[in-house]
N, CA, C and O atoms as a CHARMM CRD file, in Angstrom:
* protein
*
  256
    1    1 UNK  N     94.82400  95.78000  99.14100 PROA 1      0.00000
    2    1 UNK  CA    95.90100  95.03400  99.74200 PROA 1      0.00000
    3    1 UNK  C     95.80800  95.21200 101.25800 PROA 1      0.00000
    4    1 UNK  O     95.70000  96.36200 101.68500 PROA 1      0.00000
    5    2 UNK  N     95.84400  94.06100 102.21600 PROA 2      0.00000
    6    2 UNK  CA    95.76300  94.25200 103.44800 PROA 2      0.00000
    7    2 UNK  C     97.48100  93.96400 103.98500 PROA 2      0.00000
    8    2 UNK  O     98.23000  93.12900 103.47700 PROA 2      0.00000
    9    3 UNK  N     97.80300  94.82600 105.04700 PROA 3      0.00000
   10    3 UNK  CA    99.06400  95.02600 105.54000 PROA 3      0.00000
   11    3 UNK  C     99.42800  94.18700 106.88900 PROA 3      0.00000
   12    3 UNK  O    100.19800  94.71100 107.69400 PROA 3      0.00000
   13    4 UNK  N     99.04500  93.27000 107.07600 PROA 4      0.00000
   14    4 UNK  CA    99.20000  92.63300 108.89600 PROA 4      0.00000
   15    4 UNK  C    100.28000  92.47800 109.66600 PROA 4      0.00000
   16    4 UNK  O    101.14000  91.67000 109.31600 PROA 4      0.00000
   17    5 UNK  N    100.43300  93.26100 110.90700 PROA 5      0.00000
   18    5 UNK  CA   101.61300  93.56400 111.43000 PROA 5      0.00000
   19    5 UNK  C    102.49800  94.84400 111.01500 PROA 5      0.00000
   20    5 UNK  O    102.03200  95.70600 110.27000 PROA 5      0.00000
   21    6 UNK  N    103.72000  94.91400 111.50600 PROA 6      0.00000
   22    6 UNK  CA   104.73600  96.27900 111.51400 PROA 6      0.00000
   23    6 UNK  C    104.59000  97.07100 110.41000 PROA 6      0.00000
   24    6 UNK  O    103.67300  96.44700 109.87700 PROA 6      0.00000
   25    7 UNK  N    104.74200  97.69000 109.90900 PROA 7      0.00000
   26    7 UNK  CA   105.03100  98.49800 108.46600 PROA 7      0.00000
   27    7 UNK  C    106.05500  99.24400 108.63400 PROA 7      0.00000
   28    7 UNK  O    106.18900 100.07400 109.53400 PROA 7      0.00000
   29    8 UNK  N    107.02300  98.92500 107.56300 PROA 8      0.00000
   30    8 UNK  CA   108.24600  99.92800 108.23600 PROA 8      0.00000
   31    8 UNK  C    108.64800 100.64000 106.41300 PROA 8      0.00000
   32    8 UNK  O    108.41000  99.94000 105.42900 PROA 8      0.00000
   33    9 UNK  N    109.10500 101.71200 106.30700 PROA 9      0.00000
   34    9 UNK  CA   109.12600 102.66900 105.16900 PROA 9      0.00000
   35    9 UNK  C    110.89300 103.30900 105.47100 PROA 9      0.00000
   36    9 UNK  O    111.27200 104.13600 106.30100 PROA 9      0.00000
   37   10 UNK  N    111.77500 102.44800 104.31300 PROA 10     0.00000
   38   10 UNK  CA   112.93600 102.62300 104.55800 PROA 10     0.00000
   39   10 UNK  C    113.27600 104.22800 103.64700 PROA 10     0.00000
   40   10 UNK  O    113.07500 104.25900 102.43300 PROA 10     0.00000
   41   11 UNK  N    113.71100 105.27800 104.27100 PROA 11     0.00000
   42   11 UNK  CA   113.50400 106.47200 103.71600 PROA 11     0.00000
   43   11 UNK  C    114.62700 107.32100 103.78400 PROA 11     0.00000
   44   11 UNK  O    115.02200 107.58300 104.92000 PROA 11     0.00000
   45   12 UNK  N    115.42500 107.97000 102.52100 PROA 12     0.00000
   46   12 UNK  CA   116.44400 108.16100 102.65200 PROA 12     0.00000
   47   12 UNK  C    116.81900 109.80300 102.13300 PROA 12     0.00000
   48   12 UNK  O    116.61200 110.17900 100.98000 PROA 12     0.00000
   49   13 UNK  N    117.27200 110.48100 102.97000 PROA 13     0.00000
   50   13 UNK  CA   117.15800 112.09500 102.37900 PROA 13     0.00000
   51   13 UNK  C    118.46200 112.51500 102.70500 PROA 13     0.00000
   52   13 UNK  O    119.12000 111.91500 103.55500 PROA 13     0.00000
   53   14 UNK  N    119.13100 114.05500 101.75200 PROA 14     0.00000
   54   14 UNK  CA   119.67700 114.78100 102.70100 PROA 14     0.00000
   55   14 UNK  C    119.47900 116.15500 102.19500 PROA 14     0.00000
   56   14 UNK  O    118.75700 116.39700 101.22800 PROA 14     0.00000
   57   15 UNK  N    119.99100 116.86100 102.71800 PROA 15     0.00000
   58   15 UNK  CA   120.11200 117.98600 101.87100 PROA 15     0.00000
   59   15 UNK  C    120.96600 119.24900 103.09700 PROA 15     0.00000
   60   15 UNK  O    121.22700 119.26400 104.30000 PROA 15     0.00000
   61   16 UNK  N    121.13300 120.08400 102.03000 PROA 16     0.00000
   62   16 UNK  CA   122.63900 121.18200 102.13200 PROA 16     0.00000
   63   16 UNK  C    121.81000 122.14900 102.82700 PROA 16     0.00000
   64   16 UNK  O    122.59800 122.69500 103.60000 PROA 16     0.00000
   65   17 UNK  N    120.84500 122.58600 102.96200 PROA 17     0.00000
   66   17 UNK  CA   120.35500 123.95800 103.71200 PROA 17     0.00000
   67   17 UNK  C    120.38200 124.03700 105.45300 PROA 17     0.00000
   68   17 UNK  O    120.86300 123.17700 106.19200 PROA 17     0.00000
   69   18 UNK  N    119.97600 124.82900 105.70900 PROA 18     0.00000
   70   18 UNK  CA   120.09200 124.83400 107.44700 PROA 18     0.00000
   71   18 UNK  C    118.57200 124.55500 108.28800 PROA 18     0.00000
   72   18 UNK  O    118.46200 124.24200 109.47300 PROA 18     0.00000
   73   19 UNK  N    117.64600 124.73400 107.46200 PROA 19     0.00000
   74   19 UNK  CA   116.24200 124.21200 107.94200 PROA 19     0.00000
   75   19 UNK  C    115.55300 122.83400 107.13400 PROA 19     0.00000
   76   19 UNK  O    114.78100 123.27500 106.28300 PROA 19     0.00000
   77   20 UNK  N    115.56400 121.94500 107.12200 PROA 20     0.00000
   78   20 UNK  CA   114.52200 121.11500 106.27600 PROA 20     0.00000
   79   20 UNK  C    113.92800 120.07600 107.39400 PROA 20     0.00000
   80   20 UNK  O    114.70000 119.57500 108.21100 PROA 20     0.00000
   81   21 UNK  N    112.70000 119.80500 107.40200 PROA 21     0.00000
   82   21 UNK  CA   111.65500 118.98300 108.19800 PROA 21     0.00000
   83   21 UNK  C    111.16500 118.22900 107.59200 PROA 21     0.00000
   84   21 UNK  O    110.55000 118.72100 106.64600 PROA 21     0.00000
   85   22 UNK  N    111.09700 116.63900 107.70100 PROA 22     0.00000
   86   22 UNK  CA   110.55600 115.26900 107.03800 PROA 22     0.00000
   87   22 UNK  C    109.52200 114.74500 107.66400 PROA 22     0.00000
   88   22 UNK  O    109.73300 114.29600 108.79000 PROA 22     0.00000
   89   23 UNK  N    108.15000 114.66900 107.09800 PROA 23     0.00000
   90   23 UNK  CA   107.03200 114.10900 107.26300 PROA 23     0.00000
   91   23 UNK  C    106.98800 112.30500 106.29100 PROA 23     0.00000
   92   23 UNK  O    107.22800 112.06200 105.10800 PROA 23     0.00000
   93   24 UNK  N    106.65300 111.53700 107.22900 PROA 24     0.00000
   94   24 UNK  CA   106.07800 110.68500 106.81400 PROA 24     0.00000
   95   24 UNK  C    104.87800 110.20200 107.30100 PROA 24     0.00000
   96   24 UNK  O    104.55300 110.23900 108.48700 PROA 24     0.00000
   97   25 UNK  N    104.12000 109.68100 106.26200 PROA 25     0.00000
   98   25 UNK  CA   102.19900 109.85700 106.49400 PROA 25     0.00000
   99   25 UNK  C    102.15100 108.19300 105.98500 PROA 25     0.00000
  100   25 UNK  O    102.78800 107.80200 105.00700 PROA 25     0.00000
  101   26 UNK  N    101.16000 107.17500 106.94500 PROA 26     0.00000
  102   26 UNK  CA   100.41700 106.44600 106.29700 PROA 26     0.00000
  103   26 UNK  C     99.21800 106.55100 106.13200 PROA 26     0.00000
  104   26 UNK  O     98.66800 107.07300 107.10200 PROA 26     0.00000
  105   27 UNK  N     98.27600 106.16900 104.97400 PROA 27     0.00000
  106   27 UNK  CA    97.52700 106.67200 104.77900 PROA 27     0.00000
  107   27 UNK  C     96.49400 105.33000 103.93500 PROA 27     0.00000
  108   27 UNK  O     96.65000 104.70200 102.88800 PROA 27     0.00000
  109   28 UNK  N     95.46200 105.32200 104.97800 PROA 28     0.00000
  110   28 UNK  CA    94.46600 103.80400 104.47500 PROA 28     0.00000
  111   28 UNK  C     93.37800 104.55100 103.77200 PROA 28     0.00000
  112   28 UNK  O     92.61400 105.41500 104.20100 PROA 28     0.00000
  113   29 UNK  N     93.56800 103.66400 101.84000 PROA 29     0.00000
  114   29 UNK  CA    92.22100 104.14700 101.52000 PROA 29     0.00000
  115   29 UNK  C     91.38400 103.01900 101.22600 PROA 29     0.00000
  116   29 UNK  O     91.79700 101.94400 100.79100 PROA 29     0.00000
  117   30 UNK  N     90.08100 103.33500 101.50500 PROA 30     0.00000
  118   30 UNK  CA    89.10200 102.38800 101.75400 PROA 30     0.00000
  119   30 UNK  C     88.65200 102.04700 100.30900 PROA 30     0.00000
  120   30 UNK  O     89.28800 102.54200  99.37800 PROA 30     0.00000
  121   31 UNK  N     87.85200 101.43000 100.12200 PROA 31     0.00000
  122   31 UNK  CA    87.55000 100.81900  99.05500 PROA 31     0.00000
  123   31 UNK  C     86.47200 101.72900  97.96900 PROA 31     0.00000
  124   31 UNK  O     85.54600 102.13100  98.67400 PROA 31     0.00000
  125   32 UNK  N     86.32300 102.07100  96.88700 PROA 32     0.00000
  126   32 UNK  CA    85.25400 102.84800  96.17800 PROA 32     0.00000
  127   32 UNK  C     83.84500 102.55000  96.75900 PROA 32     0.00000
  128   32 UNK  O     83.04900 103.47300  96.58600 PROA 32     0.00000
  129   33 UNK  N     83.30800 101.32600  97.49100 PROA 33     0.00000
  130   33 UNK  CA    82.14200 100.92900  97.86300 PROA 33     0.00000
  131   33 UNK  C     82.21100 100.17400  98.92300 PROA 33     0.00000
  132   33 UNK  O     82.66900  99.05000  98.72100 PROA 33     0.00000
  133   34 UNK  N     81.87400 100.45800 100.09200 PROA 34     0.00000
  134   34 UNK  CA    81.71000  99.67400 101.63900 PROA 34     0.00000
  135   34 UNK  C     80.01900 100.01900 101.48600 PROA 34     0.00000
  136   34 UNK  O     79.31000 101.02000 101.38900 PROA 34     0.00000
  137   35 UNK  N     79.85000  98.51000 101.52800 PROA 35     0.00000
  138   35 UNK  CA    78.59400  98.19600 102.03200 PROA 35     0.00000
  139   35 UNK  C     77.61400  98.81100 103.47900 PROA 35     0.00000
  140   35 UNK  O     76.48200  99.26900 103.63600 PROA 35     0.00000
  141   36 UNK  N     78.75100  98.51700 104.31700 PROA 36     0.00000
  142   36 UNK  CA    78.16700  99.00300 106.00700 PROA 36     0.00000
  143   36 UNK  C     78.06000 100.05900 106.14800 PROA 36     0.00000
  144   36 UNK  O     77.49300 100.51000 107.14300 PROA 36     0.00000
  145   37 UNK  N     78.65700 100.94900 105.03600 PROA 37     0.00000
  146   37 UNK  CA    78.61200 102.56800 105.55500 PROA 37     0.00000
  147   37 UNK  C     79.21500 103.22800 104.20800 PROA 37     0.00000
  148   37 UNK  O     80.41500 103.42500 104.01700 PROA 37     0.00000
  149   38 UNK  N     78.08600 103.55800 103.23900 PROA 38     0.00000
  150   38 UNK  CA    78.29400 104.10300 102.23400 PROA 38     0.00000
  151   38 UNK  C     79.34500 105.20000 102.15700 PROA 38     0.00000
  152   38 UNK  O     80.10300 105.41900 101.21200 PROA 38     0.00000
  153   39 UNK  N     79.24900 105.93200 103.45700 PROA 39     0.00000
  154   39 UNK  CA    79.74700 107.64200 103.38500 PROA 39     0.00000
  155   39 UNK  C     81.45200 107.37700 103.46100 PROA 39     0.00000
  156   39 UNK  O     82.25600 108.29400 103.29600 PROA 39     0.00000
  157   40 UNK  N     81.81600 106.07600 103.71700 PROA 40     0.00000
  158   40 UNK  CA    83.11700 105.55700 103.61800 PROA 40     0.00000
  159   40 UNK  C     83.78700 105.64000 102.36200 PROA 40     0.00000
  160   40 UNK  O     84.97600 105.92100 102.20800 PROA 40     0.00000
  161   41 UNK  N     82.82000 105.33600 101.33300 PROA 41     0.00000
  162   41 UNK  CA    83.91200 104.67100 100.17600 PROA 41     0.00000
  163   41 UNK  C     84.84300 106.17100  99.68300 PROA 41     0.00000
  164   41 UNK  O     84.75700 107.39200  99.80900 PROA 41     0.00000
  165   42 UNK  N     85.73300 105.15800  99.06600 PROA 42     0.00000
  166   42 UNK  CA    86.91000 105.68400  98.41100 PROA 42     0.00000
  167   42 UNK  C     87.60200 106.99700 100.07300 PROA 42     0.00000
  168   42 UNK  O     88.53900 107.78100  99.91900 PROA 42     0.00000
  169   43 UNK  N     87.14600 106.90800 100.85200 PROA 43     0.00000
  170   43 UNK  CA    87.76700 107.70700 101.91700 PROA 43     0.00000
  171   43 UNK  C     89.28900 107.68100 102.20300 PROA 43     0.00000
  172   43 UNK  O     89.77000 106.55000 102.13900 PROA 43     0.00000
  173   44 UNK  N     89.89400 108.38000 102.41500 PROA 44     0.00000
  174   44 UNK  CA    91.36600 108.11200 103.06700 PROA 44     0.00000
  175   44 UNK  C     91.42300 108.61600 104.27400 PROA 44     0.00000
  176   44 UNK  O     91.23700 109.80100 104.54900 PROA 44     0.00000
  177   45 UNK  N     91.77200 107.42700 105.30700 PROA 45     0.00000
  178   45 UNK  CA    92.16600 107.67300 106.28100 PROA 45     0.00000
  179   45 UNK  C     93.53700 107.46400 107.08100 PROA 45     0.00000
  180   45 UNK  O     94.12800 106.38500 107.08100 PROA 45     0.00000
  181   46 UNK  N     93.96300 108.54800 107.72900 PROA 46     0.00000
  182   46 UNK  CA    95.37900 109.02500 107.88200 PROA 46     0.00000
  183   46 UNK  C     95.41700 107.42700 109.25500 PROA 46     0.00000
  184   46 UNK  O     94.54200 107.22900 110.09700 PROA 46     0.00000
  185   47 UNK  N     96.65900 106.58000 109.04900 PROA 47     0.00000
  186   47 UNK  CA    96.94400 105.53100 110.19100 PROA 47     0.00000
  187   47 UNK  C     97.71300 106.37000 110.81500 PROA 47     0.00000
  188   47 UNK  O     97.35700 106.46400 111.99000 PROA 47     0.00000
  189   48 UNK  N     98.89900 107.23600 110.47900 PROA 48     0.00000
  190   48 UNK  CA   100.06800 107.60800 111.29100 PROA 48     0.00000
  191   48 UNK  C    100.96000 108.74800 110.67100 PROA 48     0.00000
  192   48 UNK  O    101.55400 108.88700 109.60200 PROA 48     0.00000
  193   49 UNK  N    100.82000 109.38100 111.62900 PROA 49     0.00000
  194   49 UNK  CA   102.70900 110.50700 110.86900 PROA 49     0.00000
  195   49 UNK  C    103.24100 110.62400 111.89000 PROA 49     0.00000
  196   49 UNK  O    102.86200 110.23600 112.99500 PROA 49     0.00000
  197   50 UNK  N    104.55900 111.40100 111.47900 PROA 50     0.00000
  198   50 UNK  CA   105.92800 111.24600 111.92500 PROA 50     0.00000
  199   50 UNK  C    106.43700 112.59300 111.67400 PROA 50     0.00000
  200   50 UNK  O    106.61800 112.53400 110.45800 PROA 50     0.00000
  201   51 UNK  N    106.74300 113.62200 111.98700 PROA 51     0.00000
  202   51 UNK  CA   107.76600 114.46800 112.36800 PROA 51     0.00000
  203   51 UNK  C    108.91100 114.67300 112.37400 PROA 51     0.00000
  204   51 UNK  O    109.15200 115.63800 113.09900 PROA 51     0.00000
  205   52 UNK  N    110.01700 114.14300 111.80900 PROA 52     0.00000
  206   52 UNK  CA   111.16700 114.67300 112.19100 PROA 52     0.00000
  207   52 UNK  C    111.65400 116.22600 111.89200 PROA 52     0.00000
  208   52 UNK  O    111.16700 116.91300 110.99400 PROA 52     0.00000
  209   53 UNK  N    112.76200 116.69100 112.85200 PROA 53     0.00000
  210   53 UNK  CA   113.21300 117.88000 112.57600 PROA 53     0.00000
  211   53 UNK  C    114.77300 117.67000 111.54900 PROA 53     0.00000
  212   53 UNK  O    115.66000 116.92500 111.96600 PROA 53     0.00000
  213   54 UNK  N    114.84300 118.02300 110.92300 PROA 54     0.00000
  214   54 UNK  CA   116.19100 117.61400 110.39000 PROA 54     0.00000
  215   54 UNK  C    117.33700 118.32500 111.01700 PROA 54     0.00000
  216   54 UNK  O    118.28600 117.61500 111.35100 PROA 54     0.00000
  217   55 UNK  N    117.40500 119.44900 111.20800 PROA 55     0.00000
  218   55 UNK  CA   118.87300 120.44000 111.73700 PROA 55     0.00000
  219   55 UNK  C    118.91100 119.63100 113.44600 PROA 55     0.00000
  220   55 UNK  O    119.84100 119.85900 114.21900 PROA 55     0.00000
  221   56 UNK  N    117.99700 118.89700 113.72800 PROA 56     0.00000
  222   56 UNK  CA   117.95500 118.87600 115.59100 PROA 56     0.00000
  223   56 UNK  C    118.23700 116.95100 115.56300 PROA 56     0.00000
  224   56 UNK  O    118.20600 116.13600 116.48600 PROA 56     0.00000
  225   57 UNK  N    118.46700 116.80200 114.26800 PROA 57     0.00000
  226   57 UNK  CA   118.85200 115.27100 114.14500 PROA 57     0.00000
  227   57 UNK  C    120.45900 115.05300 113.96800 PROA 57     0.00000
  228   57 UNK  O    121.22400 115.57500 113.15800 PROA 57     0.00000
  229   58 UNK  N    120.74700 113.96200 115.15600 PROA 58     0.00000
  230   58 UNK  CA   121.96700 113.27800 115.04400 PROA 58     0.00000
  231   58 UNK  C    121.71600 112.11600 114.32000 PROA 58     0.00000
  232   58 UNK  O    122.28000 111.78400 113.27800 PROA 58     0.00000
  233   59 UNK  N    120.93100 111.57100 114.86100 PROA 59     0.00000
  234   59 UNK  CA   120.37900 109.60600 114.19500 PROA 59     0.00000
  235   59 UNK  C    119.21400 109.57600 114.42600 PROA 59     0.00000
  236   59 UNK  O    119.00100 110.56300 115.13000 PROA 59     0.00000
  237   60 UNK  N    118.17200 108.96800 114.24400 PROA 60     0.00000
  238   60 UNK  CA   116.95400 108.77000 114.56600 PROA 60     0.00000
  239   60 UNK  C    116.53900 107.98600 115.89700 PROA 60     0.00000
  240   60 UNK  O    115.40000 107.60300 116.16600 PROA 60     0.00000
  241   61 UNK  N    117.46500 107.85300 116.52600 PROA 61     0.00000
  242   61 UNK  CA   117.29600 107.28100 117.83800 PROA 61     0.00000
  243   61 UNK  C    117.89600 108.37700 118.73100 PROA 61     0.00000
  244   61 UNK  O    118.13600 108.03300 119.88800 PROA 61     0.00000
  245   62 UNK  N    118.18000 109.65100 118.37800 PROA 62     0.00000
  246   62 UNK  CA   118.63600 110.69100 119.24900 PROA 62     0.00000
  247   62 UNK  C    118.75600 111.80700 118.87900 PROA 62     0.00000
  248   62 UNK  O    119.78200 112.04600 118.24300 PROA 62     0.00000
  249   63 UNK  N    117.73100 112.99300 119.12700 PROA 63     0.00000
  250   63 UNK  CA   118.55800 114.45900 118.99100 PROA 63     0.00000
  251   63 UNK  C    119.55700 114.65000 119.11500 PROA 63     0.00000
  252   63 UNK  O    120.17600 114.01400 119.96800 PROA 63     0.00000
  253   64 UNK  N    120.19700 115.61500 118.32800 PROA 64     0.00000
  254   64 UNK  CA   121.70700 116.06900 118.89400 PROA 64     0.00000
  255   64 UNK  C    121.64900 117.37300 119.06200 PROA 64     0.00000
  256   64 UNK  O    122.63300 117.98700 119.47600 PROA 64     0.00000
């Protein structure tokens, strides 16, 4: 499946403790067999992560 343009991952958590940290990962895997470059197939390659701290979050548009 090819993805063109934004990708957005609506993601919803909470929880009761005083430390918890949320990773979100995209992650492209290539096909079982690429022609141009064998040492590719079936590879996963990381597009993007994300970090948040949870205890240091007000909203996602601002520490608090």
């Amino acid at each position: 499946m090819v993805l063109p343009g934004t990708t957005t991952a609506h993601l919803f958590a909470s929880t009761t403790g005083t430390d918890a940290d949320f990773v979100a990962k995209l992650v492209d895997v290539m096909p079982e067999k690429v022609e141009a470059d064998p040492a590719l197939g079936g590879a996963r390659i990381m597009g993007g992560a994300e970090i948040l701290r949870g205890p240091s979050r007000v909203t996602f548009q601002s520490p608090g």
